[in-house]
C-alpha positions as a Markdown table, in Angstrom:
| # | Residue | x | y | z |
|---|---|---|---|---|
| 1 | Unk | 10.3 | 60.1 | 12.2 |
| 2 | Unk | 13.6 | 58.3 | 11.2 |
| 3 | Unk | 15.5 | 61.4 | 12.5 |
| 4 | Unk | 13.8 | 61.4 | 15.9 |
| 5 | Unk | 14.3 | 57.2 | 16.2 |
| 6 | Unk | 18.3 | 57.8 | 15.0 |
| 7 | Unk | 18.7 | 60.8 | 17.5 |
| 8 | Unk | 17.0 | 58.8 | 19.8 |
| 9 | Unk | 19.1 | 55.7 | 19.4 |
| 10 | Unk | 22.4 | 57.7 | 19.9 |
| 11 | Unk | 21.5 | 59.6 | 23.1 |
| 12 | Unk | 20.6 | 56.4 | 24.6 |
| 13 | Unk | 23.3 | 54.3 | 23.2 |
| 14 | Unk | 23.2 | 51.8 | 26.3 |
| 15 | Unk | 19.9 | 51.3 | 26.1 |
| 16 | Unk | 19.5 | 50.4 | 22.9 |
| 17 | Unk | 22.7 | 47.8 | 23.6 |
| 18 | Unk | 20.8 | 46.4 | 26.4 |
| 19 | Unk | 17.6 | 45.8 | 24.5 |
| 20 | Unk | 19.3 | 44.3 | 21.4 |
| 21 | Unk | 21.7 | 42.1 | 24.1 |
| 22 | Unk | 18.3 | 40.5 | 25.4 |
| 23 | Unk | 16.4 | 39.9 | 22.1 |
| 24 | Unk | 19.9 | 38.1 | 20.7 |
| 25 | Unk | 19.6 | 35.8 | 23.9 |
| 26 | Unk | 15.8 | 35.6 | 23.5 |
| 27 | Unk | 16.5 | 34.1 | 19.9 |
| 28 | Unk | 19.6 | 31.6 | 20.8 |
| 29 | Unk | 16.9 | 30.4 | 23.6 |
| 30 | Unk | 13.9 | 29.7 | 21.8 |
| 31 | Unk | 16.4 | 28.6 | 18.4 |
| 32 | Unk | 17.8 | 25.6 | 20.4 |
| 33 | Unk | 13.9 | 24.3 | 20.5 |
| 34 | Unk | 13.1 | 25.0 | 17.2 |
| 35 | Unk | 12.5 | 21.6 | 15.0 |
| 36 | Unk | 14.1 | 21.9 | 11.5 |
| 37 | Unk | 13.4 | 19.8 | 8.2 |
| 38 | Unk | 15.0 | 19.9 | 5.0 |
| 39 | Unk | 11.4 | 19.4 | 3.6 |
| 40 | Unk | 8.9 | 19.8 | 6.2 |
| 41 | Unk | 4.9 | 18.3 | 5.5 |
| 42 | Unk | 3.1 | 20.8 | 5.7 |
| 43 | Unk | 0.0 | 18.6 | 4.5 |
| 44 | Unk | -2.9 | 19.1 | 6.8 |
| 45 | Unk | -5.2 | 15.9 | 8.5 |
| 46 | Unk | -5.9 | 13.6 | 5.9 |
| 47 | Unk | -7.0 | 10.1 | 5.4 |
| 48 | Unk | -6.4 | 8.8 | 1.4 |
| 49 | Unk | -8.9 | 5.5 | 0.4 |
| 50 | Unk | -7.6 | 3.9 | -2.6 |
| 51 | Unk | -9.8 | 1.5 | -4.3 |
| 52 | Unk | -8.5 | -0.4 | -7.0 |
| 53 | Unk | -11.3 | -1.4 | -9.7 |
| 54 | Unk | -9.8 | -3.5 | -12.7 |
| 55 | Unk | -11.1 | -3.0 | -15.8 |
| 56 | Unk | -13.3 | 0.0 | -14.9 |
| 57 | Unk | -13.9 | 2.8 | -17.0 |
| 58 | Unk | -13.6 | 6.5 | -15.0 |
| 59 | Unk | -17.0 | 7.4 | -15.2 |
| 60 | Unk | -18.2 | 3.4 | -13.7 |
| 61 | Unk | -15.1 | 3.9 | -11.1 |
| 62 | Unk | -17.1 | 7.6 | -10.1 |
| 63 | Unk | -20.5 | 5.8 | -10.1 |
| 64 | Unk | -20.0 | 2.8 | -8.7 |
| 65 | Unk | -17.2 | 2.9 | -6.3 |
| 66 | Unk | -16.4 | 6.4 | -5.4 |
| 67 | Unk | -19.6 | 7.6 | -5.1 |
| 68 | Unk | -20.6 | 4.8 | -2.5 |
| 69 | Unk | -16.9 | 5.8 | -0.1 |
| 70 | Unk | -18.0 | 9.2 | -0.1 |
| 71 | Unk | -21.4 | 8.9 | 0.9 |
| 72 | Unk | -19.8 | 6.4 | 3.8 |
| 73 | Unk | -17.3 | 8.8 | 4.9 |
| 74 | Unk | -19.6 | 11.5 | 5.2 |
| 75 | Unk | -20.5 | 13.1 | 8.6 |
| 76 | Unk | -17.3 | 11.9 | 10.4 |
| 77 | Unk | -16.4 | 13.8 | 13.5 |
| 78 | Unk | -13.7 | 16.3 | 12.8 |
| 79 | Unk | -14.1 | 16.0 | 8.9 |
| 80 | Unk | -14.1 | 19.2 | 7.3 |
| 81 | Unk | -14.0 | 18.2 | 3.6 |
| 82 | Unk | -13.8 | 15.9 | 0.6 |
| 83 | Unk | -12.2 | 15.4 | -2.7 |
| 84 | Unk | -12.1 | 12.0 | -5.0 |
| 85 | Unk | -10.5 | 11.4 | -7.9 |
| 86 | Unk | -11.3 | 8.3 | -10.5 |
| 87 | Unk | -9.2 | 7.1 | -13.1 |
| 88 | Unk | -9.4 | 4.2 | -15.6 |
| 89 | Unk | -8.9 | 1.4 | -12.5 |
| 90 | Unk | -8.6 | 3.1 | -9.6 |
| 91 | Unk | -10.7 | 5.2 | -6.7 |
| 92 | Unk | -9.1 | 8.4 | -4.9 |
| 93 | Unk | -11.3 | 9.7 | -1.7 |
| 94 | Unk | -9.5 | 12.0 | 0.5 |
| 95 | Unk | -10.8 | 12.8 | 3.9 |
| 96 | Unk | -9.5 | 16.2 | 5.4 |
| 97 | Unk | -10.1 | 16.9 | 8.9 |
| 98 | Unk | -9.6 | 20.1 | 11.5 |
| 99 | Unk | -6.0 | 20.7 | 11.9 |
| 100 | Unk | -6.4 | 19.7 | 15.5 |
| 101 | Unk | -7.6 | 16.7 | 15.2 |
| 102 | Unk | -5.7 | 13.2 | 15.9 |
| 103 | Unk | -4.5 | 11.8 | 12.6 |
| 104 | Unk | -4.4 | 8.1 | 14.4 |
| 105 | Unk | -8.0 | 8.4 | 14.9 |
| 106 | Unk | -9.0 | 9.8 | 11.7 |
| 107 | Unk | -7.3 | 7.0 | 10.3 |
| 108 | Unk | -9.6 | 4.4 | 13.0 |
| 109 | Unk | -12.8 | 6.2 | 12.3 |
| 110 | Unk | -12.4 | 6.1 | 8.2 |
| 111 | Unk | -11.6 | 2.3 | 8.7 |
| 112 | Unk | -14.5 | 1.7 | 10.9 |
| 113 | Unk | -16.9 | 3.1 | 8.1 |
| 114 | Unk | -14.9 | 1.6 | 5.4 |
| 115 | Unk | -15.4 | -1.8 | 7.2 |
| 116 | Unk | -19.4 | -2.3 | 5.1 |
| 117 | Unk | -18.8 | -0.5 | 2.1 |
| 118 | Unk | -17.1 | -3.3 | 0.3 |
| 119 | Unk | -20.4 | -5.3 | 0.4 |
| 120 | Unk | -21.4 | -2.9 | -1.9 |
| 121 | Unk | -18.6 | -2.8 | -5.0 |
| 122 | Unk | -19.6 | -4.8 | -7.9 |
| 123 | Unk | -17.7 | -8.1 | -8.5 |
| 124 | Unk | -13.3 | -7.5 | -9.6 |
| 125 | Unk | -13.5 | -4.6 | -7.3 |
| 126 | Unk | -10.6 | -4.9 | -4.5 |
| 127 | Unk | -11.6 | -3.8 | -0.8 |
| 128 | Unk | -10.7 | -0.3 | -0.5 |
| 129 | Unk | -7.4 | 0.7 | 1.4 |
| 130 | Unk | -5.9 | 3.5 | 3.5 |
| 131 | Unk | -3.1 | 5.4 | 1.7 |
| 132 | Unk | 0.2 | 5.5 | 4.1 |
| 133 | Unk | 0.1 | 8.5 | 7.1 |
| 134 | Unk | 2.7 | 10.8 | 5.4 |
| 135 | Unk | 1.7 | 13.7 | 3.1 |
| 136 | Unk | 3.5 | 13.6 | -0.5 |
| 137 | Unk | 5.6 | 15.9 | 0.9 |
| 138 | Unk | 7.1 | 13.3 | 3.3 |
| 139 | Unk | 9.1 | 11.1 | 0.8 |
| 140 | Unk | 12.9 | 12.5 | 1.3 |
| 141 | Unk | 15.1 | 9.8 | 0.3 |
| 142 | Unk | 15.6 | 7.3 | -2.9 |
| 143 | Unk | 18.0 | 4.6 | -3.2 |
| 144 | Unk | 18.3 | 1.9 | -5.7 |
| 145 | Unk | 19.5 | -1.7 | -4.6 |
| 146 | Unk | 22.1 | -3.6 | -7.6 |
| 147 | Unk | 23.4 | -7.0 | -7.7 |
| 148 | Unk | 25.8 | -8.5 | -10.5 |
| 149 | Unk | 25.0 | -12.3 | -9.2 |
| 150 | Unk | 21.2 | -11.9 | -7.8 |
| 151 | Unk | 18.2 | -11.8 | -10.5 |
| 152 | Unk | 16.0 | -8.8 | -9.8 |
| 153 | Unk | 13.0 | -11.3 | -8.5 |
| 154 | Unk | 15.9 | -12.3 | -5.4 |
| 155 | Unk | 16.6 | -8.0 | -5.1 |
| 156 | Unk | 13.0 | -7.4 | -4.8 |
| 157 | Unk | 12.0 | -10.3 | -2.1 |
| 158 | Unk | 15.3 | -9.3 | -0.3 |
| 159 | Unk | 14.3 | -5.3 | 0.2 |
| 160 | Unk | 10.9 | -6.8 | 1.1 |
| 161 | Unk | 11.6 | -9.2 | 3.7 |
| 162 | Unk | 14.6 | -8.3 | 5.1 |
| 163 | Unk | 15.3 | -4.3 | 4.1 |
| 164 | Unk | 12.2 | -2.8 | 4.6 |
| 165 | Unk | 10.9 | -4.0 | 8.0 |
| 166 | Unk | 14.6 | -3.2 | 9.5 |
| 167 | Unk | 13.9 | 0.6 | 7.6 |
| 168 | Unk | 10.4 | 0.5 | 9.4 |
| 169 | Unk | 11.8 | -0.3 | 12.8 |
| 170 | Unk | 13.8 | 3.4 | 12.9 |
| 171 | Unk | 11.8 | 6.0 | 14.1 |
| 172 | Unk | 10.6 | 8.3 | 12.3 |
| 173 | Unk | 10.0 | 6.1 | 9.6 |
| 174 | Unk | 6.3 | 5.8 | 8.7 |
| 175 | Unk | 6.1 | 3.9 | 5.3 |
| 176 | Unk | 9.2 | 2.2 | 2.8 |
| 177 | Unk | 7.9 | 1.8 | -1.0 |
| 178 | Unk | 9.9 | -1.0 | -3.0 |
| 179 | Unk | 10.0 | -0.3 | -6.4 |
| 180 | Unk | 10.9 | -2.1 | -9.7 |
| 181 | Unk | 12.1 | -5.4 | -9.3 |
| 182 | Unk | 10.3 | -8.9 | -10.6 |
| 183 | Unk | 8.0 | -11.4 | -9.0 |
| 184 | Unk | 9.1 | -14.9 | -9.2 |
| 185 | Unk | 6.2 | -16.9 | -11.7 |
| 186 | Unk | 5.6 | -20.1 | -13.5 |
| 187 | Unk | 3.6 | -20.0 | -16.7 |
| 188 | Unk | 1.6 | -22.5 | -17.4 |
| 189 | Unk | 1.0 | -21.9 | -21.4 |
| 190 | Unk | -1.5 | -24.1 | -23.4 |
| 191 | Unk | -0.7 | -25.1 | -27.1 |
| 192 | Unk | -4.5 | -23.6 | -29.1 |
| 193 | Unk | -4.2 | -27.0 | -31.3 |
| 194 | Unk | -3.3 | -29.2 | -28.7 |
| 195 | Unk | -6.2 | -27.9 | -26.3 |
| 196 | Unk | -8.7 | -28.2 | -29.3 |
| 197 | Unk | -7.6 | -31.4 | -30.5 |
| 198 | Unk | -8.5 | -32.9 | -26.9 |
| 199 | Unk | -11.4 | -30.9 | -26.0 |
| 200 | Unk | -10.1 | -28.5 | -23.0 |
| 201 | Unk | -11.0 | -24.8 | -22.4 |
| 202 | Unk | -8.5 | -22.2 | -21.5 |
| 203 | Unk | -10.9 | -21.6 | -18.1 |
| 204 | Unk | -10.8 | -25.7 | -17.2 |
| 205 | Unk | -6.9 | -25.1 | -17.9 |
| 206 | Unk | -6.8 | -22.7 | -15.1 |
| 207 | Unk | -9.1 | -24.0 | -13.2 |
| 208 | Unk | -6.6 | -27.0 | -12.8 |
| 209 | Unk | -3.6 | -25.2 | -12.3 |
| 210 | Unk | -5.2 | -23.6 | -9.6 |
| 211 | Unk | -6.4 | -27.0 | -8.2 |
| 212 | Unk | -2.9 | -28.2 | -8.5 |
| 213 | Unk | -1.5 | -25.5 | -6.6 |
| 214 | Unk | -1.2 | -24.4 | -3.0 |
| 215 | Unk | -2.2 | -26.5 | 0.5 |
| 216 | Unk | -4.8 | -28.5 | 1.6 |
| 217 | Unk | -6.0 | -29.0 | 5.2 |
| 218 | Unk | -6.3 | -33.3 | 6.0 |
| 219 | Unk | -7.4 | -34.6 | 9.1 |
| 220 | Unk | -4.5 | -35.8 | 12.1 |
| 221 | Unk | -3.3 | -38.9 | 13.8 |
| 222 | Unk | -2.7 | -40.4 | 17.0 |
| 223 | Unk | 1.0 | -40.5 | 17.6 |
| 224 | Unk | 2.0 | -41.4 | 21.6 |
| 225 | Unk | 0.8 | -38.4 | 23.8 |
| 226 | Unk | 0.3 | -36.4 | 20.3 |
| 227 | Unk | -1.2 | -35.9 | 17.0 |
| 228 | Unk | 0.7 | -35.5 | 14.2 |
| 229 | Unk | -1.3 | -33.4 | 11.3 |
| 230 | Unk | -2.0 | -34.3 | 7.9 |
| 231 | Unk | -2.3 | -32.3 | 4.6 |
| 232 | Unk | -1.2 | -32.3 | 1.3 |
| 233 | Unk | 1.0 | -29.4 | 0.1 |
| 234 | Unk | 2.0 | -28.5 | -3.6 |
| 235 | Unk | 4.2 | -25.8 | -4.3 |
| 236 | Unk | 5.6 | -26.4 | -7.6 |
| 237 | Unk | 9.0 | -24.4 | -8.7 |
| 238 | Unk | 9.6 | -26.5 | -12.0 |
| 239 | Unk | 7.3 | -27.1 | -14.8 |
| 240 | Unk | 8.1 | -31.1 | -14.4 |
| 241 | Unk | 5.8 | -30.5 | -11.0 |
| 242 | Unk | 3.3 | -29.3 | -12.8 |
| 243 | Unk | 3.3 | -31.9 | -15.9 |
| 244 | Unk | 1.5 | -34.7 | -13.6 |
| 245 | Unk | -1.9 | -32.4 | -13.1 |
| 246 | Unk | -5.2 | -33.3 | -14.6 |
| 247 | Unk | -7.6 | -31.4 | -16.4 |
| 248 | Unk | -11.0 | -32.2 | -17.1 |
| 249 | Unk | -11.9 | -32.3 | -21.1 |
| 250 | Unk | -15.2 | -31.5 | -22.6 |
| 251 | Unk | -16.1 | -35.0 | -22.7 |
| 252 | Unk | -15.1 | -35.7 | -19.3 |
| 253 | Unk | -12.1 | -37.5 | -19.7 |
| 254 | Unk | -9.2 | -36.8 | -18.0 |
| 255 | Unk | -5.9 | -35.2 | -19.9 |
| 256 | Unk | -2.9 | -34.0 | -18.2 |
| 257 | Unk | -1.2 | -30.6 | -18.1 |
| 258 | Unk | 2.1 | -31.7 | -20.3 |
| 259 | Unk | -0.4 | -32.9 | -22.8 |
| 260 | Unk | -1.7 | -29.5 | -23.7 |
């Protein structure tokens, strides 16, 4: 067979040119088009529901919140299967749907179903969320942001409010991750003897550091052809603006928060 295709290759030389001429266009054509990736997704239709559930042991993350997102999800148009996964603190449902189908409207339908399902967590549990559009095959690039003069709390809120949402404007783009970093805090910490000598719980502590934080709505005044609105705002960034904050003691008398 081999000797026939060879003899018949040589005693028609310019045909065999001609054919092998047209398939070498053929491929530069239909090469031009093709769409190249140094690591292409090749993760099918899927929606991922995270659910995060504090304090949860696996087998009361399975029963109790899993269980009720994948009874939820079921019988969505297009779906084709399930798989969950629960950890100490955390829910995993992934939806996988026909190949053909839109991933934007997977992503609206598993919303629309999620939108009732909270109602039904037990208290602590967050409300479930959609996991970005991407496969894990689609993260391609790492980079790591240094400073010798900015604290990693200023790094973090910079990649965060100014880095990622320019990243997210480039197309192409679908989610940016910060990682690492530090969140600006202030501690309030009570003193065990102090607290006991005076009669104050650690939960009426935080109850009135929460009271002594954040903004409160007031009403608003005449002023010409406009009102000017009133409310009172308190957004300490010292422990001197929290000192001045009351607490209510066991006995009902009032003690404030530099005095525990």
């Amino acid at each position: 067979m081999i000797e026939r295709i060879a003899r018949a290759s040589v005693e028609n030389r310019l045909a065999v040119l001609a054919v092998v001429a047209a398939l070498a266009i053929t491929a530069a054509v239909i090469g031009r088009s093709l769409r190249f990736d140094a690591l292409p997704d090749v993760t099918g239709v899927q929606v991922v529901v995270l659910t995060r559930a504090p304090g949860l042991t696996p087998e009361e993350v399975e029963r109790l919140v899993t269980r009720p997102v994948e009874v939820s999800l079921g019988g969505l148009p297009g779906e084709v299967s399930q798989r969950s996964l629960s950890r100490y603190g955390i829910s995993a449902v992934t939806v996988i749907f026909d190949r053909s189908f839109d991933l934007v409207r997977a992503r609206q339908l598993v919303s629309e179903r999620l939108a009732s399902v909270a109602s039904v967590f037990p208290p602590g549990v967050d409300p479930p969320e959609l996991g970005p559009m991407s496969g894990g095959l689609g993260e391609i690039f790492q980079f790591v942001i240094t400073s010798p003069t900015r604290s990693p709390a200023e790094l973090l809120e910079l990649v965060e409010l100014r880095l990622a949402p320019m990243l997210r404007s480039v197309g192409g783009i679908v989610e940016v991750n910060p990682w690492g970093g530090a969140r600006r805090t202030l501690d309030v910490v009570g003193d065990p003897f102090a607290m006991a000598r005076r009669g104050v719980s650690l939960g009426a502590l935080r109850d009135a550091t929460e009271r002594a934080v954040g903004a409160a709505p007031g009403a608003s005044l005449p002023a010409g052809a406009s009102h000017v609105l009133l409310r009172g705002r308190a957004l300490p960034t010292r422990p001197a603006d929290l000192a001045p904050a009351r607490v209510r003691a066991d006995d009902g008398a009032w003690v404030r928060l530099s005095d525990v």
